[in-house]
C-alpha positions in Angstrom: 141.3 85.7 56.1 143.7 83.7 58.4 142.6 83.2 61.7 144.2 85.0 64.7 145.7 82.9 67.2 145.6 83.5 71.0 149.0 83.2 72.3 147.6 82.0 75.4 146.0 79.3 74.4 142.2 80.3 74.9 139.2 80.0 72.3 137.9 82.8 70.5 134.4 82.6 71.8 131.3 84.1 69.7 128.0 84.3 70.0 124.8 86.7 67.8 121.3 87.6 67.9 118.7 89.5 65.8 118.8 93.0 67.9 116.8 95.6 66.7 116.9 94.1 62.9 120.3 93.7 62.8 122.5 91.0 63.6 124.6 91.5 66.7 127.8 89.5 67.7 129.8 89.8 70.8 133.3 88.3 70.6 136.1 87.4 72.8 139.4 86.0 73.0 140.7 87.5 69.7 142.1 91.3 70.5 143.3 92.5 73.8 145.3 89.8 75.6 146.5 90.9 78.6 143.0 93.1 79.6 141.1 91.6 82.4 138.9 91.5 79.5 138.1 92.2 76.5 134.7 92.0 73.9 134.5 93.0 70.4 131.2 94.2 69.8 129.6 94.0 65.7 126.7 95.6 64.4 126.2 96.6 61.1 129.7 97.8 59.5 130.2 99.3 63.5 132.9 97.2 65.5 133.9 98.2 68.9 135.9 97.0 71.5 135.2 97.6 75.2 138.3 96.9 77.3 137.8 96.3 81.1 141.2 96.3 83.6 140.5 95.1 87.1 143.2 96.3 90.1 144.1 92.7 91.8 144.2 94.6 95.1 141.7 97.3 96.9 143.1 100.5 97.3 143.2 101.7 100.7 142.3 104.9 102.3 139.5 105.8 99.8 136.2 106.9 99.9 134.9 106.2 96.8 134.9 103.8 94.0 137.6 104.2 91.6 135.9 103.8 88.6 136.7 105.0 85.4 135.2 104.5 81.4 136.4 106.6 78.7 134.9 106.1 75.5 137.5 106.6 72.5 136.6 108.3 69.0 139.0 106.9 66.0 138.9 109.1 63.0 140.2 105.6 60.9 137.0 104.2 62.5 134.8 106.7 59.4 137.5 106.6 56.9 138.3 110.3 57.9 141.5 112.0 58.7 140.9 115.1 61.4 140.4 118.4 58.8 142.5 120.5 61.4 145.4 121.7 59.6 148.1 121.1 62.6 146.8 118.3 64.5 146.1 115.3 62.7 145.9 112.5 65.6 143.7 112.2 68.0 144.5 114.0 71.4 142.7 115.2 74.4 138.9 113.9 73.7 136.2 115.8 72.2 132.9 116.9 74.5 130.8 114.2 72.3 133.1 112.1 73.3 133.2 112.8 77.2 129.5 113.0 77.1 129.0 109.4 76.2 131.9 108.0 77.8 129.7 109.3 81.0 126.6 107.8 78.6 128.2 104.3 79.3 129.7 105.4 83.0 125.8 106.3 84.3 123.9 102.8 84.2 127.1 101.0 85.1 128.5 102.6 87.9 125.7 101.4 90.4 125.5 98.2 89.9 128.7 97.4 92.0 128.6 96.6 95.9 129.6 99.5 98.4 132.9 99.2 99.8 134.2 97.7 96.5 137.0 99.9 96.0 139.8 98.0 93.3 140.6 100.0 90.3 138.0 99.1 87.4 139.0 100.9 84.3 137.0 100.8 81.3 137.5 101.9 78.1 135.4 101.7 74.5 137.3 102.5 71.3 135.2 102.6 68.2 137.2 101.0 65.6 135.0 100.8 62.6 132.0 103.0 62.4 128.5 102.4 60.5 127.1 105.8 58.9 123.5 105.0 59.8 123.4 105.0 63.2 125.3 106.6 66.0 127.6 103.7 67.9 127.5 104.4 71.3 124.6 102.4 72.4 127.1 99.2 71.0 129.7 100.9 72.7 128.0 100.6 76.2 127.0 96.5 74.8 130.5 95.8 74.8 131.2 97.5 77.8 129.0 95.7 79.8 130.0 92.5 78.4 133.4 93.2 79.3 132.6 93.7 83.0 130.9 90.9 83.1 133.4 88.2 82.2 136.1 90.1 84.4 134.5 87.9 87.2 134.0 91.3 89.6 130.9 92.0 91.6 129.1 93.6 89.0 125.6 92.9 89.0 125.0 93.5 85.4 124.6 93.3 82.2 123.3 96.4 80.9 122.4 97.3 77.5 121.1 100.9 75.9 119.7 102.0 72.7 119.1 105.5 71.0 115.6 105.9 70.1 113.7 108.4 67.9 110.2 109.2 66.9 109.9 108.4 63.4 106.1 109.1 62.0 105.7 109.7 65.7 106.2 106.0 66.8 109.1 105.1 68.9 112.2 103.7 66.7 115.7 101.9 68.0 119.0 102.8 65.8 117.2 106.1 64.2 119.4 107.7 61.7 121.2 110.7 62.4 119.1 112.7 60.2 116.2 111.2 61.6 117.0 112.1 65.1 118.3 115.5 63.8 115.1 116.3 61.9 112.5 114.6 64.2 111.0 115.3 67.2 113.1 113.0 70.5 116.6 112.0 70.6 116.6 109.3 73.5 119.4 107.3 75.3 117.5 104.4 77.5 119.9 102.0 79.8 118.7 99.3 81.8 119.1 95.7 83.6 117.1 93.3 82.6 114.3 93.8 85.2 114.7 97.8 85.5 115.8 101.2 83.8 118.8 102.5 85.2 119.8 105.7 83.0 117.9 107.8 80.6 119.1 111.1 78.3 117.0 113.0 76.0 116.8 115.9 74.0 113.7 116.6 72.4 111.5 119.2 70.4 108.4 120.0 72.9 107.5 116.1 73.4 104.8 115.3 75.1 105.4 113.2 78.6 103.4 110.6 77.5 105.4 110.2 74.4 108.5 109.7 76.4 107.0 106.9 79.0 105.5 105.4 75.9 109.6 105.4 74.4 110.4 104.4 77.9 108.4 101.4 77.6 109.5 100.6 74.0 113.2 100.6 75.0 113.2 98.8 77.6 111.7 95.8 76.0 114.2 96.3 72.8 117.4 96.4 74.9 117.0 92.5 76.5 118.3 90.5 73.4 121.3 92.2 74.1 121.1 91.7 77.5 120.6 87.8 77.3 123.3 87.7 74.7 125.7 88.8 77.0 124.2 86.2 79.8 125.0 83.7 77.3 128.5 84.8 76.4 129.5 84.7 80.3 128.2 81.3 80.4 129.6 80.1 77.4 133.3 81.6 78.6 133.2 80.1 82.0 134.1 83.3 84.5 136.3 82.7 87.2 135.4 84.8 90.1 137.4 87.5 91.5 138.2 87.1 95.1 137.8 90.5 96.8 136.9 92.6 100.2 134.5 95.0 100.9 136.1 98.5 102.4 133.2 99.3 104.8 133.1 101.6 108.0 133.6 99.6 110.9 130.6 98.3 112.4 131.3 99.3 116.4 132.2 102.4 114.9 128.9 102.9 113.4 127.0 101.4 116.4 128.9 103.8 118.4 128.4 107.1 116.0 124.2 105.6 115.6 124.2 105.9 119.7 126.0 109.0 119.9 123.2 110.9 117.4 120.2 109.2 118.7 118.1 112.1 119.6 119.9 115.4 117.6 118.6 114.6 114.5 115.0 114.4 112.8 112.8 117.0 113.7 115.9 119.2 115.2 117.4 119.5 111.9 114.4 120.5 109.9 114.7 124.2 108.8 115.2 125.6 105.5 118.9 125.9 103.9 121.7 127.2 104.6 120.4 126.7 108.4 120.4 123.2 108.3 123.3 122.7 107.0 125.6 125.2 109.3 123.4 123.0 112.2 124.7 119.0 110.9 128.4 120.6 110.0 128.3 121.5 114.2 126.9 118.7 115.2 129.3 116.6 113.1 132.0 118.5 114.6 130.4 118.2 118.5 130.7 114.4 116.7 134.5 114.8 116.3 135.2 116.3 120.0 133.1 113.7 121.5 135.1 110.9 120.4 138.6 112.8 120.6 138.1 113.0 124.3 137.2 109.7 124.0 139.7 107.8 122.6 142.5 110.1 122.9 145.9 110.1 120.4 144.0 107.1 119.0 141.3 109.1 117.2 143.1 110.6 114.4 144.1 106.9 112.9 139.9 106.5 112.3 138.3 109.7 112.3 137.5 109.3 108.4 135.6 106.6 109.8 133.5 108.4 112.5 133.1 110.6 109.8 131.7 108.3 107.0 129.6 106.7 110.0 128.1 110.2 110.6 127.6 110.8 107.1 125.2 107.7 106.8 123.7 108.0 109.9 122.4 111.3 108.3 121.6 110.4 105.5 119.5 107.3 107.4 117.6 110.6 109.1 116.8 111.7 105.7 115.6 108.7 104.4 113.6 108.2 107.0 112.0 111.1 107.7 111.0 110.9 104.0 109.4 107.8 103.8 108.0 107.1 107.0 106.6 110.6 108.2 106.7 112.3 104.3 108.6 115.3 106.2 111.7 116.5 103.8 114.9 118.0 105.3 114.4 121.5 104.9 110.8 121.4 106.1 109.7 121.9 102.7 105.9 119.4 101.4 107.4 117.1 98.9 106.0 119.2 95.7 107.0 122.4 97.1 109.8 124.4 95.1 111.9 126.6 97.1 111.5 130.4 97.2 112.8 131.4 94.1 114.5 135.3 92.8 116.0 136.6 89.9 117.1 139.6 87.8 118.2 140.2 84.5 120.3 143.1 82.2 122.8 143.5 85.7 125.9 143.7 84.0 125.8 147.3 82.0 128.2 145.7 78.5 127.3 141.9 78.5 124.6 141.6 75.7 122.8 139.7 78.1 122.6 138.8 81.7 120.3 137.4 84.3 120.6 136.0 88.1 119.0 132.6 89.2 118.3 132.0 92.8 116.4 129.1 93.9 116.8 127.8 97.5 120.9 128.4 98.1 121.4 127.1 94.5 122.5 130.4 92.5 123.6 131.0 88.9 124.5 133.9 86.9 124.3 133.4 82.8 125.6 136.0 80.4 125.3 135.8 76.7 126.9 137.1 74.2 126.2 138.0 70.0 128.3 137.7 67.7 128.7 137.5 63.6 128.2 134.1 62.1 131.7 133.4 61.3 132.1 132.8 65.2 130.5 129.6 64.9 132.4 126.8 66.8 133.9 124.4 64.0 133.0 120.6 65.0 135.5 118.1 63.7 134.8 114.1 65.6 135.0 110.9 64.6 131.2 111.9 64.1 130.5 115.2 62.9 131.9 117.8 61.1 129.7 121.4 60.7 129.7 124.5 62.6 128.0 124.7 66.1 126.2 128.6 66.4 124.6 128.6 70.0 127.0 126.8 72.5 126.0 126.8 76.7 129.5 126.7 78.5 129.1 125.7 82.4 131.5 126.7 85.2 131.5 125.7 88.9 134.6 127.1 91.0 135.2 125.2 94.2 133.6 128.1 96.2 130.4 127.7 94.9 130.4 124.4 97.4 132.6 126.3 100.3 135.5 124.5 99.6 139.3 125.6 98.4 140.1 123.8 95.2 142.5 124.9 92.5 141.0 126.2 89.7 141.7 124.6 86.3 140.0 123.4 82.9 136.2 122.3 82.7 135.8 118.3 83.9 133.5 115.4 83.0 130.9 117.1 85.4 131.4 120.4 83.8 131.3 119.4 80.1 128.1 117.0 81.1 126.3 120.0 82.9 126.7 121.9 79.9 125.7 120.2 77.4 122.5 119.6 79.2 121.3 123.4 79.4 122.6 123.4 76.0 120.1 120.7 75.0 117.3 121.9 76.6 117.2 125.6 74.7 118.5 124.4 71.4 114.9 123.6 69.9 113.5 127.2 71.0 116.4 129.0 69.4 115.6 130.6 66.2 116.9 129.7 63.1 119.8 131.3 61.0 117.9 132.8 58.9 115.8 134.5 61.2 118.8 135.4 63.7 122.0 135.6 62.1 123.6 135.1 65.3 126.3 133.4 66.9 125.4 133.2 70.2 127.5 131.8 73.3 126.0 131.5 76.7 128.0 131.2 80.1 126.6 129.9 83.2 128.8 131.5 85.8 127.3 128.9 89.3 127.9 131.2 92.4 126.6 129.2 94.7 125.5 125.3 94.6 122.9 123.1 97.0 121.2 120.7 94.6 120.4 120.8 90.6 122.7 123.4 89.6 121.8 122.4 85.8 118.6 123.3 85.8 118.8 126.5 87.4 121.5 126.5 84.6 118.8 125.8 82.1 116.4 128.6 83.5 119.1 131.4 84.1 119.8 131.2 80.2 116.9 131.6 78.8 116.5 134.4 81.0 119.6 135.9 79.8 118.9 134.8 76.0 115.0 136.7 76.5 117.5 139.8 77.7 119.6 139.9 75.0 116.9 140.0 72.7 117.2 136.6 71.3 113.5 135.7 69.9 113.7 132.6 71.2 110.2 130.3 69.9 109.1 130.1 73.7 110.5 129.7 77.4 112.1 127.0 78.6 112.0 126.2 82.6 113.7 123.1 84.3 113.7 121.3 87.1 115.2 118.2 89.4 113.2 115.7 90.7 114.0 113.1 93.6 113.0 109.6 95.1 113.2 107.5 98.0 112.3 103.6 98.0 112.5 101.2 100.3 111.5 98.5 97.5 107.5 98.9 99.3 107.0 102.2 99.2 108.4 105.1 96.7 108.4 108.8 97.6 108.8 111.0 94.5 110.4 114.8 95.6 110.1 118.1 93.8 113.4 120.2 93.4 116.1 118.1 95.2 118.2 119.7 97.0 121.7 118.7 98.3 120.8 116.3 101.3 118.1 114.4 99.3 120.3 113.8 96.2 123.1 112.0 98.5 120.4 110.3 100.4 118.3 109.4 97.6 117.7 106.6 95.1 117.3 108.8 91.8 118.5 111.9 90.1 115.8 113.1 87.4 116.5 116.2 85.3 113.6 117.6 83.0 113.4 120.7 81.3 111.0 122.2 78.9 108.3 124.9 77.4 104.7 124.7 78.7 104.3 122.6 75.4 106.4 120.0 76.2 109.9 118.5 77.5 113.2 119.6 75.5 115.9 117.9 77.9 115.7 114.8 80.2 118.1 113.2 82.0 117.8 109.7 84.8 120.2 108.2 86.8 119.5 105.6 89.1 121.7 105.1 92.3 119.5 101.2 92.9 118.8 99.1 90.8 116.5 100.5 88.3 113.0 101.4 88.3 109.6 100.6 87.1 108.6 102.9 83.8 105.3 103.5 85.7 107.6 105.4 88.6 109.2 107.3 86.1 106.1 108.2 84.5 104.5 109.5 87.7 107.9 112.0 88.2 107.3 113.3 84.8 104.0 114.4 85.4 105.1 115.5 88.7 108.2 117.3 87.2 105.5 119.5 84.6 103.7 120.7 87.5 106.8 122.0 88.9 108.4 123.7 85.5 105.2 125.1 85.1 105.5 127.1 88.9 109.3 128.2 87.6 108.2 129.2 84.6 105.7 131.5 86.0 108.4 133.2 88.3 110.3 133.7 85.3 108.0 135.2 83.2 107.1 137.7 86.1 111.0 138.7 85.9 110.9 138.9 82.2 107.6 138.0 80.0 109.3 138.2 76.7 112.7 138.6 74.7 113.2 142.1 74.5 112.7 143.7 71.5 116.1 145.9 71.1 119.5 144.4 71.3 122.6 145.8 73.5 123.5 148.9 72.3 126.9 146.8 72.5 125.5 143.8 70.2 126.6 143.6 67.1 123.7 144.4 64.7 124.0 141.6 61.7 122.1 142.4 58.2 122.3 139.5 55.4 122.0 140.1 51.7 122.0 138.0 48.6 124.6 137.9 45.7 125.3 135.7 42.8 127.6 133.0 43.6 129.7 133.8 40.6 130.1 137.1 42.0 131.7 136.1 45.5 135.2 136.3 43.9 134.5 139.9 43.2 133.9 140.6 46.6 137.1 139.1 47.9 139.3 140.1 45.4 142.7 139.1 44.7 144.1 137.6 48.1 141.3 139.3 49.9 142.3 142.5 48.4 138.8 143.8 47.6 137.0 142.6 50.8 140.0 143.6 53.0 139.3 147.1 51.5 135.6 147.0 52.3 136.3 145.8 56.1 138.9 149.1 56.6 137.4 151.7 55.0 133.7 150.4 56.8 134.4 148.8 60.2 131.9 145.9 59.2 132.5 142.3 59.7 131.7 140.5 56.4 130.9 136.9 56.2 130.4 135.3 52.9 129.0 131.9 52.4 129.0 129.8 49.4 125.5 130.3 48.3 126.2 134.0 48.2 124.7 134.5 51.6 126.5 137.7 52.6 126.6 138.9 56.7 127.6 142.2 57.3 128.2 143.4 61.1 128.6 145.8 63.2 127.0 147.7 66.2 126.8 150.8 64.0 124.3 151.1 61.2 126.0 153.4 59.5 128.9 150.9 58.8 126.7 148.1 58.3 124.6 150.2 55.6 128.3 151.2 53.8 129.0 147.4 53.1 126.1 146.7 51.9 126.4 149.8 49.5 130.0 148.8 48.6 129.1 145.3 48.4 126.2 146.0 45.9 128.2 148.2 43.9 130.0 145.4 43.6 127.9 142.5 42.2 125.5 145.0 40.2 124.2 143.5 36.8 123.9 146.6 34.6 120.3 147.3 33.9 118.7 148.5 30.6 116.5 151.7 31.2 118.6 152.8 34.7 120.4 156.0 35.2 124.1 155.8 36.7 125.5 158.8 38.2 128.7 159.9 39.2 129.6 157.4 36.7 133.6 158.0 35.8 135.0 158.3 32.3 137.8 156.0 31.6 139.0 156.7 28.1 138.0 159.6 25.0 138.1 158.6 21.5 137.6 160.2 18.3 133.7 158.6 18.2 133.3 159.0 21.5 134.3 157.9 25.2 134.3 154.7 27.7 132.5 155.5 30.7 132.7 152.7 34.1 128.7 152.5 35.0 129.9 149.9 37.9 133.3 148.2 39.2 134.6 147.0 36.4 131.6 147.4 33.5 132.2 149.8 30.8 130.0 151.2 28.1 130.3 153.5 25.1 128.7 156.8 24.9 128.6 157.5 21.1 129.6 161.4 20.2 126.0 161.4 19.2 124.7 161.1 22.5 126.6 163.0 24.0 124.2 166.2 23.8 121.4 167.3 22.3 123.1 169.4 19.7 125.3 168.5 17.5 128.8 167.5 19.2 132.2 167.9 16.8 134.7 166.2 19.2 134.4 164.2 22.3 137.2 165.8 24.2 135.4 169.4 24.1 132.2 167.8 26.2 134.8 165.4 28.3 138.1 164.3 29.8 139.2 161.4 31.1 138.9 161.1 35.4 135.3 163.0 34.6 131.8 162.1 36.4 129.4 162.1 34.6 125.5 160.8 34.6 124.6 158.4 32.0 121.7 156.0 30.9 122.3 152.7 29.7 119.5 152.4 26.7 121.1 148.7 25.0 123.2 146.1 25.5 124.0 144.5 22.2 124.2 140.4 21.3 127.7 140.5 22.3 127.3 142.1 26.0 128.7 145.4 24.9 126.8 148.1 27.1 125.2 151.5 24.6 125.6 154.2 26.8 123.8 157.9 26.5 124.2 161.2 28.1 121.4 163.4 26.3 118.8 160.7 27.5 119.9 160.4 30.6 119.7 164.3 31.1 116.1 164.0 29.0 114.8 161.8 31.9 116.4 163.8 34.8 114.4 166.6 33.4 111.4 165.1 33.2 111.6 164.1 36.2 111.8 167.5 37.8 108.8 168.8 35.2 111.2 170.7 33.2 110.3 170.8 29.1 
């Protein structure tokens, strides 16, 4: 292979490690030219490249850091082209692949200085895929390593790995069907001294299970972390020259003054109280200073504003650590008061209302055949999906007017969360032939609106009748640290998540945890903290849960009279194409004349639905009739004569199987010619009695008629 040449005159730098038992190299210099920077990441037969693109100037006028990663799925990358029939390139990116472009986003967003506000934009395109492990975790390598030879502020590297429990002992680079089939599917990101991001689905895992994964990923993820230390150093960085966008600090001595004495204990009552009280005081705040400074105030009041903004979340902090007194008044493992209903809306198959605190959401599910599953087709996967969580948040939930469009990164992220944490207590095909979509509807938001996500659908799925394996609760933990001491909060609302250090997700059964996810707004922490919030976190599931149960203690045991009802049968596989018929003919027929919904699959798995029974029980009747193997020794009735002959006549038993009923057996006594007993289009009731070495079916009427007697004691 010829060597590619970089047109502007740089080396192409490598460097590798042993990583997890397979070689990793990191690579620059040969793709991407004009990127800030760009690293080709190798392990196995996966390559990716992580792109990072660095504005040369701040932006003005914002509030926030303008970061963005995207993580790009290439079908080419698995030797696939896209099965949908229309679209064959890739377009607007899959969920899987939103979720871990916000995978990669999560451990790498805080590690940059506040007040840095140039355009970073970071993307990951898989370009070659290995089969036997899932690339994101080298996605988030190369994306790190990209970052850090862009010369920016960014206090990395990071690394991550996707762990399983295989034999129940913790395992880096698990394949798919080992994190499918087993018990933990674990995303771990850290620095090199700290964990910064952690998501986990799980099947009722023990919390000392996942500290004890915790642990294990941590300590796996630092070869990669010193690789990329050495590929900086070997490349040289040149660092960027930039200025920190921060709130003027007269303006925040004057704002700090201005506050003394109207926060703190004045501000400590329970929501939505406390809020309506810091949005008057910040506008007291804006009237104070408009007097003040006159004509001049408009050109910074986004700065008084900001300088209010931290000077309450200071209060918070504060009050926290120092005095252990929470916003809201609440002890710090208190839950807030906590209501709900369920079956409120009279058609949806199921419904339920979560309220904890001012955090409200409504969840509706809905039942459906299994030929409504939702067909996957990614760079990754390709299957049907037959329980999906879908999560909507309108800009009034939050008191604000916003436009109303399609689901975002938040969105997509909050769903597949809830998703995650009821997928292991949903019951299996077999046992529930169910599609089954559930909609989290958020009417009102103030901190965790996932988990009340989490804990309104399995209310919802418990009133619909689904028989799920066991309940799952969830719940959002908190923490403040002032690097001395750490204060660990149960169910974080609002003012304590944009105050706070950490944002810690965990959901699960009374078993064990089914969903987790960590993110880390400092610089990591210590497993041992994270341990302590997991225990912490179980106490508090286990005080939801209980509320719940009270509402509703166990799935119900009838459906919606609107559900569909689904019944599966069994037929031969070589008898499917008898079902369908010629273009669909025969199963079109079945549909119209029953009202059923009829899904065949290709093991001869037959669903049949329908909310009336009566339809249902037709199908199946229809369908039987169908795929019936005649039967030596059984009586057919109603059975139709197709054709009289001189020896006797052709009579149809079932669709399409014929047999001969000889003039001899026609009747007891002696019978001269077959058309004085039948005619053709006659029903008749017949016994088959012998089915001859070449399949030909003996037919007889006299013993049918000797049995029927029989049967009714007649001699």
């Amino acid at each position: 292979m010829a060597q590619t040449i970089n047109p502007l005159g740089k080396k192409i730098i490598s460097v590798s490690t042993e990583f997890c038992g397979r070689e990793l190299v990191l690579e620059t210099g040969r793709l991407g030219f004009r990127t800030s920077a760009s690293v080709v990441a190798r392990y196995g037969d996966t390559v990716v490249l992580g792109t990072a693109m660095i504005s040369p100037e701040a932006v003005s006028g914002l509030d926030y850091f303008p970061l963005s990663i995207d993580y790009e799925e290439k079908f080419y990358a698995a030797g696939k082209i896209s099965g949908s029939r229309y679209v064959k390139r890739e377009g607007r990116p899959s969920d899987e692949a939103v979720l871990i472009g916000r995978l990669i986003d999560r451990p790498i967003r805080p590690l940059w200085p506040k007040g840095y506000r140039h355009e970073v934009q970071g993307v990951a395109t898989v370009l070659s895929m290995d089969p036997k492990f899932r690339p994101d975790a080298v996605a988030m390598i190369a994306m790190s390593a990209a970052f850090m030879l862009t010369g920016v502020p960014f206090t990395g590297p990071i690394a991550g790995i996707r762990v399983g429990l295989v034999d129940g002992k913790p395992t880096a680079f698990a394949s798919v069907e080992q994190l499918e089939e087993g018990q933990l599917d674990l995303v771990v990101a850290g620095t090199e001294q700290a964990i910064m991001m952690v998501e986990a689905g799980a099947r009722e895992v023990s919390e000392d299970q996942i500290a004890e994964a915790l642990i294990f990923a941590h300590k796996a993820i630092q070869p990669a972390i010193t690789l990329q230390n050495e590929l900086a150093k070997k490349v040289g960085v040149t660092k960027q020259e930039y200025k920190l966008i921060l709130p003027d600090e007269a303006i925040i001595s004057q704002v700090d003054k201005w506050v003394a004495g109207k926060l703190g204990a004045k501000l400590r009552v329970a929501y939505p109280e406390r809020n309506d009280l810091v949005n008057d005081l910040r506008h007291q705040m804006h009237e104070h200073f408009a007097a003040k400074l006159g004509d001049d105030f408009e050109a910074v009041k986004n700065d008084y504003d900001e300088a209010f903004t931290m000077a309450v979340h200071k209060d918070v902090r504060e009050g926290i650590l120092a005095d252990g007194a929470r916003p809201d008044g609440r002890k710090l493992t208190e839950v807030r008061a906590l209501s709900s209903e369920v079956g409120f809306l009279p058609r949806a198959h199921g419904s339920s209302l979560f309220t904890r605190g001012v955090t409200q959401a409504m969840n509706i599910v809905t039942l459906a055949p299994l030929s409504y599953s939702q067909m996957i087709d990614t760079m990754e996967k390709e299957g049907e999906k037959r329980y999906l969580h879908h999560y909507n948040a309108p800009g009034y939930t939050v008191g604000e007017v916003r436009r109303l469009g399609s689901p975002g990164r938040r969105e997509i992220g909050h769903s597949a969360l809830a998703e995650r944490a009821l997928l292991p207590v949903i019951p299996a095909e077999t046992d529930f032939p169910y599609t089954i979509r559930s909609v989290t509807e958020i009417m009102s938001q103030n901190g965790s609106t996932s988990m009340a996500a989490t804990c309104s659908a399995c209310l919802a799925l418990m009133d619909a009748g689904v028989p799920i394996l066991a309940p799952v609760s969830g719940i959002a933990m908190g923490l403040m640290t002032d690097g001395k001491k750490s204060v660990i909060l149960t169910d974080i609302a609002d003012a304590e998540d944009f105050a706070g250090d950490m944002d810690f997700k965990v959901a699960g059964t009374a078993k064990g945890i089914t969903a987790l996810q960590m993110d880390m707004k400092v610089h990591g922490l210590p497993v041992e903290i994270l341990k302590k919030t997991l225990d912490e976190g179980r106490a508090g599931r286990a005080q939801i849960l209980e509320h719940m149960l009270s509402i509703l203690p166990k799935p119900r045991s009838e459906m919606s009279p609107y559900a569909p009802r689904v019944e599966a049968i069994t037929i031969n596989p070589e008898k499917i194409r008898e079902v369908i018929g010629k273009g669909g003919e025969t199963i079109n027929k079945i549909i119209a004349e029953t009202g059923a919904e009829i899904d065949i699959k290709d093991d001869g798995t037959v669903m049949i639905a329908s909310p009336d029974k009566t339809s249902i029980d037709a199908a199946i009747q229809f369908i039987r009739t169908l795929t019936a193997e005649p039967e030596v020794g059984k009586i057919y009735e109603n059975s139709r004569v197709v054709s009289v002959l001189d020896f006797g006549a052709f009579v149809e038993i079932l669709p399409g199987k014929e047999g001969l009923v000889h003039v001899s057996e026609m009747k007891e006594e002696r019978v001269e010619r077959p058309g004085d007993v039948v005619k053709e289009g006659d029903h008749v009731t017949v016994k088959l009695v012998a089915i001859d070495d070449r399949g030909r079916l003996q037919l007889s009427m006299k013993a049918a008629q000797r049995e029927l007697d029989k049967r009714n004691g007649k001699k």
